[in-house]
FIKOLZA-1660 file (N, C-alpha, C; in steps of 0.1 Angstrom, whole numbers, plus 5000, padded with zeros to 4 digits):
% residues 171
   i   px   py   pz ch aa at
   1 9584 8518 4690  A  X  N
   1 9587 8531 4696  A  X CA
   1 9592 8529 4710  A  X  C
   2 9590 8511 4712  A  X  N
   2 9599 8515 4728  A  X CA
   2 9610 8505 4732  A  X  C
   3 9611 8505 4737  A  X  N
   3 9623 8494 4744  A  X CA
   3 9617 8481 4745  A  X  C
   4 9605 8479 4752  A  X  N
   4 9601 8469 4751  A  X CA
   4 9592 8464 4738  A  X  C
   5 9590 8452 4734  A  X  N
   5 9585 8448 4725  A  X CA
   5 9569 8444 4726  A  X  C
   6 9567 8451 4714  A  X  N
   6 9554 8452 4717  A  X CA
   6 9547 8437 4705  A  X  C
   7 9544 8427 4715  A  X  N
   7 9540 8416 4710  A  X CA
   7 9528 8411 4713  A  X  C
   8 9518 8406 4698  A  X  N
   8 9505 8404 4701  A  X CA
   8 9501 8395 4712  A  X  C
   9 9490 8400 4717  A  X  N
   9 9488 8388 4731  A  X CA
   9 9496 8392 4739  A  X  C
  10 9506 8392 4740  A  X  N
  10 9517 8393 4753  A  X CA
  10 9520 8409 4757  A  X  C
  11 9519 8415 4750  A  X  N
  11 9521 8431 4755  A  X CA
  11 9510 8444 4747  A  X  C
  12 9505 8437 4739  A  X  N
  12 9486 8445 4733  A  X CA
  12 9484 8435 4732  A  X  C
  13 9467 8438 4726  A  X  N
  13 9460 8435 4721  A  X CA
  13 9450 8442 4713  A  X  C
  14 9443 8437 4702  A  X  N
  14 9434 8445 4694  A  X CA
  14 9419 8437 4690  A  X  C
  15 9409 8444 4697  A  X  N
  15 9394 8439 4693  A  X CA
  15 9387 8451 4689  A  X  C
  16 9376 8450 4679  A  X  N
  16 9365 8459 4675  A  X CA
  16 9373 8472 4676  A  X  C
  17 9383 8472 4665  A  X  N
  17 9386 8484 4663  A  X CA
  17 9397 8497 4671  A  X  C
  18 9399 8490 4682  A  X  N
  18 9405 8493 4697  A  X CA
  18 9418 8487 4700  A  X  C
  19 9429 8490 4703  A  X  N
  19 9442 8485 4706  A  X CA
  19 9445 8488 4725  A  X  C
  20 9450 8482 4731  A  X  N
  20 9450 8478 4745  A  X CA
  20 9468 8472 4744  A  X  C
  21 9472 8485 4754  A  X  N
  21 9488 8479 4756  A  X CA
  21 9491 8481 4769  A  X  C
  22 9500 8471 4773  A  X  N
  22 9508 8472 4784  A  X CA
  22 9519 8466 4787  A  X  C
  23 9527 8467 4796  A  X  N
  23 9542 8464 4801  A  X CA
  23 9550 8469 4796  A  X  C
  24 9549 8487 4791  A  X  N
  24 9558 8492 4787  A  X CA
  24 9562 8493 4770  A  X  C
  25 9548 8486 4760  A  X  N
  25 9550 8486 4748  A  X CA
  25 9546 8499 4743  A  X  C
  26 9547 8500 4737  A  X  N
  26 9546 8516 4729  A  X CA
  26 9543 8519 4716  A  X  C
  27 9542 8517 4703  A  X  N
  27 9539 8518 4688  A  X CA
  27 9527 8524 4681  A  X  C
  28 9527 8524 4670  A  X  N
  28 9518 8532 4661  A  X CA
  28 9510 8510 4658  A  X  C
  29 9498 8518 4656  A  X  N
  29 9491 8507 4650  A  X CA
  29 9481 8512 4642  A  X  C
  30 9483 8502 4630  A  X  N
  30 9473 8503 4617  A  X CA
  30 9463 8496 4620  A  X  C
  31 9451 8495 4610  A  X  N
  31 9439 8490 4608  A  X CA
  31 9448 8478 4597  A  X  C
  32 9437 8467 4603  A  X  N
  32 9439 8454 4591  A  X CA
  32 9428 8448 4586  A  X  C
  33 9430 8439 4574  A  X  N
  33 9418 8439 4565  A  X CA
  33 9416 8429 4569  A  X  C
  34 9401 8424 4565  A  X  N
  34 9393 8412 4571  A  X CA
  34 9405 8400 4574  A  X  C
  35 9413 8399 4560  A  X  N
  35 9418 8389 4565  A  X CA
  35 9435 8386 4571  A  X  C
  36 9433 8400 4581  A  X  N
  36 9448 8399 4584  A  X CA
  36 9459 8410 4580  A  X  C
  37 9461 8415 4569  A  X  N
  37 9466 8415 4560  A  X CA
  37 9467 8436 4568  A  X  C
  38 9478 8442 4562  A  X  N
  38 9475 8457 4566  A  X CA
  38 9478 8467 4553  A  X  C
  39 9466 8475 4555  A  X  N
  39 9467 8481 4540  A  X CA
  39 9477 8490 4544  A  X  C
  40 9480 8498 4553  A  X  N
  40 9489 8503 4559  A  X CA
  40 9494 8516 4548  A  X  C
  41 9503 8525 4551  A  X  N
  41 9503 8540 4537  A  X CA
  41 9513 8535 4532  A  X  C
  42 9512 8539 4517  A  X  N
  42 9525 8536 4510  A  X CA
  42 9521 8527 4502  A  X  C
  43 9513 8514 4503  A  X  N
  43 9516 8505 4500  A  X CA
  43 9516 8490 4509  A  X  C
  44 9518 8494 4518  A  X  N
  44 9525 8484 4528  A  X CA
  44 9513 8473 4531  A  X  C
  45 9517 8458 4532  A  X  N
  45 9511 8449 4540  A  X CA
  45 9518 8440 4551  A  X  C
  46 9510 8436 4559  A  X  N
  46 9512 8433 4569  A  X CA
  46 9510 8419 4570  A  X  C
  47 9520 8408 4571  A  X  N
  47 9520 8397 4573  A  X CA
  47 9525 8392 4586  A  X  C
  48 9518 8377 4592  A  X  N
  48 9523 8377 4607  A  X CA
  48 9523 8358 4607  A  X  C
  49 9532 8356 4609  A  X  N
  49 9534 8340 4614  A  X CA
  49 9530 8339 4626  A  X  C
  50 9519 8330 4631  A  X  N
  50 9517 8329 4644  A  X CA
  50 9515 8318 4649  A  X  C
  51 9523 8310 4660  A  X  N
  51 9527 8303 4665  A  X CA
  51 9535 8294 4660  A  X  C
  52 9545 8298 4649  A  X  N
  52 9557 8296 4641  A  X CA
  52 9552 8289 4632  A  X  C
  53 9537 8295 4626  A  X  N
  53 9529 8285 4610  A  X CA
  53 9532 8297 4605  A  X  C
  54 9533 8288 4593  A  X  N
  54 9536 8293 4579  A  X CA
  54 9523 8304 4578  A  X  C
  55 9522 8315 4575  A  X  N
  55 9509 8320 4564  A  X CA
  55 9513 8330 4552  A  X  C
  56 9505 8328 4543  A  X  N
  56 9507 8336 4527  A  X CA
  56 9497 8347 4531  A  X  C
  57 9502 8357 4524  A  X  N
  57 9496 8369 4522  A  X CA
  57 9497 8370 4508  A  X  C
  58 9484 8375 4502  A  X  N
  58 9483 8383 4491  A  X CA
  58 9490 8397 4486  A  X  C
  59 9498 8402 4479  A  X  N
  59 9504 8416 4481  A  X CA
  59 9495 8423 4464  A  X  C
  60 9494 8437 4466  A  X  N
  60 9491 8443 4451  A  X CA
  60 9502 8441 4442  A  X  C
  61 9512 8438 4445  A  X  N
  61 9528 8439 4436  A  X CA
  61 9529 8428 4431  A  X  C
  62 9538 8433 4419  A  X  N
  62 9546 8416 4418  A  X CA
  62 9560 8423 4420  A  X  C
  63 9565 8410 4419  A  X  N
  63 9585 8413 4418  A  X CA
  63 9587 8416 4433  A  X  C
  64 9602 8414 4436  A  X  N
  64 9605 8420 4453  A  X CA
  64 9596 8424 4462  A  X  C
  65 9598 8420 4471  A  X  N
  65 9597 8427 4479  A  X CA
  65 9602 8430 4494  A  X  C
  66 9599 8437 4503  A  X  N
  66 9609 8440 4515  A  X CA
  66 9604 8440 4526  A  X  C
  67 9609 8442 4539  A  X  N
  67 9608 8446 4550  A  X CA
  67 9605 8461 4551  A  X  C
  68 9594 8467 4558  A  X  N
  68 9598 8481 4557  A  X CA
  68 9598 8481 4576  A  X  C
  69 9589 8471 4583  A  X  N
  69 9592 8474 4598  A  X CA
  69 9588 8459 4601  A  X  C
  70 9598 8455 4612  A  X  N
  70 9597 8440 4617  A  X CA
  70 9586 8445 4632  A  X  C
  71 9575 8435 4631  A  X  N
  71 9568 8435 4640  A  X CA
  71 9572 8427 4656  A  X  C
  72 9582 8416 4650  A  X  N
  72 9581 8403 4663  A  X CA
  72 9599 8405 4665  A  X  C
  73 9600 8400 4673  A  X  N
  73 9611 8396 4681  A  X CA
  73 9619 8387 4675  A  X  C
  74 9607 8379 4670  A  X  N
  74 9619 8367 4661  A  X CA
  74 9621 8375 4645  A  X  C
  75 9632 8371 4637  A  X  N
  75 9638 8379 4631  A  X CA
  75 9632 8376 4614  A  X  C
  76 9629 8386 4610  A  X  N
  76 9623 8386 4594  A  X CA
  76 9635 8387 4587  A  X  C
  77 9640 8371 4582  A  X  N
  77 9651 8374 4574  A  X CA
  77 9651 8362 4560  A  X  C
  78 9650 8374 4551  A  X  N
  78 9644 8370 4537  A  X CA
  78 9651 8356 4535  A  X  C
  79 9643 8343 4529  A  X  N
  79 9654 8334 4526  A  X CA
  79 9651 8322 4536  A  X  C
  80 9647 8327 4549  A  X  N
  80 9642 8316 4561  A  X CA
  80 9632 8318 4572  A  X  C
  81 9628 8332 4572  A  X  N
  81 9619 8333 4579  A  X CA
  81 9605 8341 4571  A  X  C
  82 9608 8344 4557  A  X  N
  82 9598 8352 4547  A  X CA
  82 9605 8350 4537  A  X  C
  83 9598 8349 4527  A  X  N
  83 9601 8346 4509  A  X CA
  83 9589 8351 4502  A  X  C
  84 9590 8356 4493  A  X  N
  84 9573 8367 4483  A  X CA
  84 9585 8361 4468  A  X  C
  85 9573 8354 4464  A  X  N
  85 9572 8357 4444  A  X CA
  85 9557 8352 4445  A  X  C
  86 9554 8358 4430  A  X  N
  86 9540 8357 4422  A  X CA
  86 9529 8366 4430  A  X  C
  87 9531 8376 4434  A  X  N
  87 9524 8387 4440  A  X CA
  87 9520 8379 4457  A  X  C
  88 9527 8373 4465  A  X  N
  88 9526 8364 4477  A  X CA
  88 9535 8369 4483  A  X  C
  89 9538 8366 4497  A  X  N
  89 9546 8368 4509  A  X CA
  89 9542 8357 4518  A  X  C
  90 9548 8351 4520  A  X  N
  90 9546 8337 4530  A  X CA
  90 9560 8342 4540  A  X  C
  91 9551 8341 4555  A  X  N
  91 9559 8342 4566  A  X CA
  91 9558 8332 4574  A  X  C
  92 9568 8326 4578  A  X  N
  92 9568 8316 4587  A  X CA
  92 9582 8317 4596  A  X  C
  93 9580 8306 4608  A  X  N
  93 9591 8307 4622  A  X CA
  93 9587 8319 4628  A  X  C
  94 9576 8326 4628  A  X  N
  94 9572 8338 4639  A  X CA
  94 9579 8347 4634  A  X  C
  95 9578 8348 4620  A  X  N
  95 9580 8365 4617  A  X CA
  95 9566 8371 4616  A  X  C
  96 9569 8386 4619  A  X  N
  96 9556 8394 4612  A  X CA
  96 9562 8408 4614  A  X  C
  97 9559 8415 4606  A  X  N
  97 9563 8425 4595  A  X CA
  97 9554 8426 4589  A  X  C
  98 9556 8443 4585  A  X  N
  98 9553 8453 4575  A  X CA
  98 9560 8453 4559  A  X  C
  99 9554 8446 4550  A  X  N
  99 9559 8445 4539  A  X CA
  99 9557 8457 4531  A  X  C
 100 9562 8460 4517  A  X  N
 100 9564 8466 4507  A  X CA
 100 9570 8465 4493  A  X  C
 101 9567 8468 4487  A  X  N
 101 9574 8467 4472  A  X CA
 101 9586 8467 4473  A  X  C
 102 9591 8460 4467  A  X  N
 102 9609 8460 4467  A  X CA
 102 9618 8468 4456  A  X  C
 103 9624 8466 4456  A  X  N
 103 9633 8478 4445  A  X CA
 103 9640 8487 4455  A  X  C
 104 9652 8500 4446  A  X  N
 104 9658 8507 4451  A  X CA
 104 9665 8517 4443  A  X  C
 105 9666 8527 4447  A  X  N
 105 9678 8537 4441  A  X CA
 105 9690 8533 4436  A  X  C
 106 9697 8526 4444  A  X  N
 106 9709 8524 4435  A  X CA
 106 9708 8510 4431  A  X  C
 107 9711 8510 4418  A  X  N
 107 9707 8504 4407  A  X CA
 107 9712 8490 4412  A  X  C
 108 9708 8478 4411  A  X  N
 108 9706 8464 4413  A  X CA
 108 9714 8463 4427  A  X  C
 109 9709 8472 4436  A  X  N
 109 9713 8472 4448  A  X CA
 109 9727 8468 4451  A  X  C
 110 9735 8474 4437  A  X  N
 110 9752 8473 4442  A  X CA
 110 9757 8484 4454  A  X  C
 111 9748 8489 4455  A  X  N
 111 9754 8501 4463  A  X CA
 111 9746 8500 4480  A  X  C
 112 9757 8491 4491  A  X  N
 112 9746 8491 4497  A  X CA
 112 9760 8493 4514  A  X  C
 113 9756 8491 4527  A  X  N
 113 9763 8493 4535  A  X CA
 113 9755 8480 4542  A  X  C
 114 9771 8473 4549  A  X  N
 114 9767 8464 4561  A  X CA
 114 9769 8470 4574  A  X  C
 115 9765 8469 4584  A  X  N
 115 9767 8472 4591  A  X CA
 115 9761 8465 4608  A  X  C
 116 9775 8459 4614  A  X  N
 116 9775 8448 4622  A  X CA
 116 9776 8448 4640  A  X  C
 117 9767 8444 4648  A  X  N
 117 9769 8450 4660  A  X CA
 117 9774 8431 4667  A  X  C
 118 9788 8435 4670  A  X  N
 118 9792 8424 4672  A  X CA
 118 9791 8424 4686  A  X  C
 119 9787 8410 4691  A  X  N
 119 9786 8407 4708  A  X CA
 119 9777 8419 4714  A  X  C
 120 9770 8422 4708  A  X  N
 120 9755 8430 4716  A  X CA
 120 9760 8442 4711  A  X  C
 121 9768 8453 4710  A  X  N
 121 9777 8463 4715  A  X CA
 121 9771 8470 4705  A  X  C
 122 9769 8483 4707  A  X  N
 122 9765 8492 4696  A  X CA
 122 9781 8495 4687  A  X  C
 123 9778 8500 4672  A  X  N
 123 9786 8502 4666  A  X CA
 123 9777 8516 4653  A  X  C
 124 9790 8523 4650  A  X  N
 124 9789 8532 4638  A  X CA
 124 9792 8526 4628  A  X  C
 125 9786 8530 4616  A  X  N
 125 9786 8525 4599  A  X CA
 125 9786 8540 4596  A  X  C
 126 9789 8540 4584  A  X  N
 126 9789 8558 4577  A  X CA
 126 9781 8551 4565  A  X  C
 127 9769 8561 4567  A  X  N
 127 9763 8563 4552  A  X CA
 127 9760 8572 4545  A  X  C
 128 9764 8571 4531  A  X  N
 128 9767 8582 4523  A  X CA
 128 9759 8591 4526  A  X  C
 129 9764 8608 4523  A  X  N
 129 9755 8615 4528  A  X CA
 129 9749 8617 4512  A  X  C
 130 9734 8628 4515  A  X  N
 130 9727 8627 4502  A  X CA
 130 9720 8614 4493  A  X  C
 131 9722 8605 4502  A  X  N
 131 9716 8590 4498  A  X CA
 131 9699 8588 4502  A  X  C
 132 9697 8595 4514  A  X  N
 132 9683 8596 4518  A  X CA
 132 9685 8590 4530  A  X  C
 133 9672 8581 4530  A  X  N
 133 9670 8573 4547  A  X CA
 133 9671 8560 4544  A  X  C
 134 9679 8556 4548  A  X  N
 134 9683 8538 4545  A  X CA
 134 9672 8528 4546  A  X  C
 135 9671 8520 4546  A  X  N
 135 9662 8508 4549  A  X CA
 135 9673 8495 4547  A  X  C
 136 9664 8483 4557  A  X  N
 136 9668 8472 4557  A  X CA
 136 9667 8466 4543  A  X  C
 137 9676 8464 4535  A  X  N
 137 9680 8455 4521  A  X CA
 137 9678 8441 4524  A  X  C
 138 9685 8435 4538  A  X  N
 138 9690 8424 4538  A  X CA
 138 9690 8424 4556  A  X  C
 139 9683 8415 4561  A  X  N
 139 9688 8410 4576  A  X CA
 139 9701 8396 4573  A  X  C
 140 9709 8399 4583  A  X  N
 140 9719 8390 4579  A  X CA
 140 9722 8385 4595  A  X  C
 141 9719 8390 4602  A  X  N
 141 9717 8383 4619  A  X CA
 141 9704 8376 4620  A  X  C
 142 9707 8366 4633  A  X  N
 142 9693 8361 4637  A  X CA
 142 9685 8369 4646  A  X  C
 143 9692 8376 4656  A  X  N
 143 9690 8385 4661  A  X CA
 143 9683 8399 4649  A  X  C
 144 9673 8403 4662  A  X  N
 144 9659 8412 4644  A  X CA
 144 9670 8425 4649  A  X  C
 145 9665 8430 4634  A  X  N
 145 9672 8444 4633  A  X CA
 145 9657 8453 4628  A  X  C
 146 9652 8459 4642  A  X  N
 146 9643 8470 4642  A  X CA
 146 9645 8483 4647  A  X  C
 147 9642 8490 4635  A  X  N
 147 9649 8503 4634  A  X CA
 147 9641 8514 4648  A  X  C
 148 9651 8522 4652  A  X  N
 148 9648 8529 4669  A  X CA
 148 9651 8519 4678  A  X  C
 149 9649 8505 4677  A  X  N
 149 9656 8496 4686  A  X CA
 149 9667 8490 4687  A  X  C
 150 9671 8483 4675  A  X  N
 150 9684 8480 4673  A  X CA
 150 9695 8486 4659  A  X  C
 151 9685 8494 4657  A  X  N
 151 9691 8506 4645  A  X CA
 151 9690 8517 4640  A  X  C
 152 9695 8524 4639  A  X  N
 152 9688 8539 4633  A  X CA
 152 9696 8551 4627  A  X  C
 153 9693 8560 4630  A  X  N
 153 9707 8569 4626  A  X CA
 153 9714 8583 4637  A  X  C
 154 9720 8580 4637  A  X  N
 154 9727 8588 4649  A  X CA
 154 9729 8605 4637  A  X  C
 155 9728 8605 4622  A  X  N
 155 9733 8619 4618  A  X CA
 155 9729 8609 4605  A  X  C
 156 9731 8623 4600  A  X  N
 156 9723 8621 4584  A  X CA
 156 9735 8610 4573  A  X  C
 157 9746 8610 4581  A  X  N
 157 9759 8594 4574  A  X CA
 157 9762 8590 4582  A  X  C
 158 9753 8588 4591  A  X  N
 158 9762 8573 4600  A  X CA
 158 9747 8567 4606  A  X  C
 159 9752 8554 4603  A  X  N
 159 9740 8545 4606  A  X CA
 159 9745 8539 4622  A  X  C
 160 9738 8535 4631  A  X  N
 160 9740 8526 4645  A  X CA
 160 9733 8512 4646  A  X  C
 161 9740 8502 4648  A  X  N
 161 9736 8488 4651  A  X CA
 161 9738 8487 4662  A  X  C
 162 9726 8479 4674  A  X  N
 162 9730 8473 4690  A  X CA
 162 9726 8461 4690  A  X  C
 163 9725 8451 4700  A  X  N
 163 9718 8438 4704  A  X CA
 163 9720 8429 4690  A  X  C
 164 9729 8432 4684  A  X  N
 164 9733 8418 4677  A  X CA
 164 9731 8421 4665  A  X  C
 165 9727 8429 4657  A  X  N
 165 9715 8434 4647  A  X CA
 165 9727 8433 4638  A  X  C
 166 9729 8430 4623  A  X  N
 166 9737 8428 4611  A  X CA
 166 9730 8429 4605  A  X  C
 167 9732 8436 4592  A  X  N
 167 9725 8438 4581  A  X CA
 167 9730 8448 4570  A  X  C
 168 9722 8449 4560  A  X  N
 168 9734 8452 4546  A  X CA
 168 9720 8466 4545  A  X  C
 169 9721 8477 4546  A  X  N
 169 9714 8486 4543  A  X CA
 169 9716 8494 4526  A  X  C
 170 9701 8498 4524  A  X  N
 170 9704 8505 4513  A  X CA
 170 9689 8516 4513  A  X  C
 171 9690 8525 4503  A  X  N
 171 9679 8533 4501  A  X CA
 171 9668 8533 4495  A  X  C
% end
């Protein structure tokens, strides 16, 4: 929720139940289960590579799954920084993220929009209107694409990318 990044240890912290921020971090924070993990609404869990180790998380799902919010700075991008089969999510290189079931509206995710912020610079993408609220499908920068920070929606069809952020959006 802010400009700066709100990173564990370095800008909060959380003991006995209690969250503690500063240097301008700002966010919503969930409760997590004994071991890490965030039951979070929806569905959602919460996996965190820390100190660029690998860790597996357990998820309720099987099949896909997604990004629904990037926690860290370094970039959750399916393929090299997180991979999930057999009801797992293993994150490593200092991702951590808000996972979720994967799937989509349009059918085998042919229907999706890239949309690229070259050299830092913000940029417009148009997305269909009547499609709903996009989500990240695909990070395709190294630079993280977190949405209010480096993405969002300026109007109900047009998406905005800044600080480097590429990615293939869909619903």
């Amino acid at each position: 929720m802010s400009d700066t990044q709100c990173i564990d240890g370095r800008t909060y912290d959380s003991r006995d139940g209690e969250v503690e921020v500063w240097g301008g971090c700002r966010a919503e924070f969930l409760p997590r289960w004994n071991d890490g993990t965030d039951p979070g609404a929806g569905g959602t869990i919460r996996c965190e590579s820390t100190n660029n180790r690998a860790r597996t998380c357990d998820v309720p799902w099987r099949g896909a799954s997604r990004v629904v919010r990037q926690l860290s700075g370094t970039p959750c991008t399916q393929g090299y920084s997180w991979e999930s089969s057999n009801g797992r999510i293993t994150v490593m290189r200092g991702c951590r993220a808000e996972f979720a079931s994967g799937g989509s509206s349009w059918p085998n995710n042919a229907r999706s929009v890239t949309c690229s912020s070259d050299n830092g610079q913000r940029t417009s993408c148009h997305w269909p209107p009547g499609q709903g609220q996009p989500r990240v499908l695909q990070q395709l920068s190294r630079e993280p694409c977190i949405e209010g920070r480096s993405w969002g929606m300026e109007s109900h069809n047009t998406i905005w990318v800044s600080r480097g952020c590429r990615a293939r959006f869909g619903d």
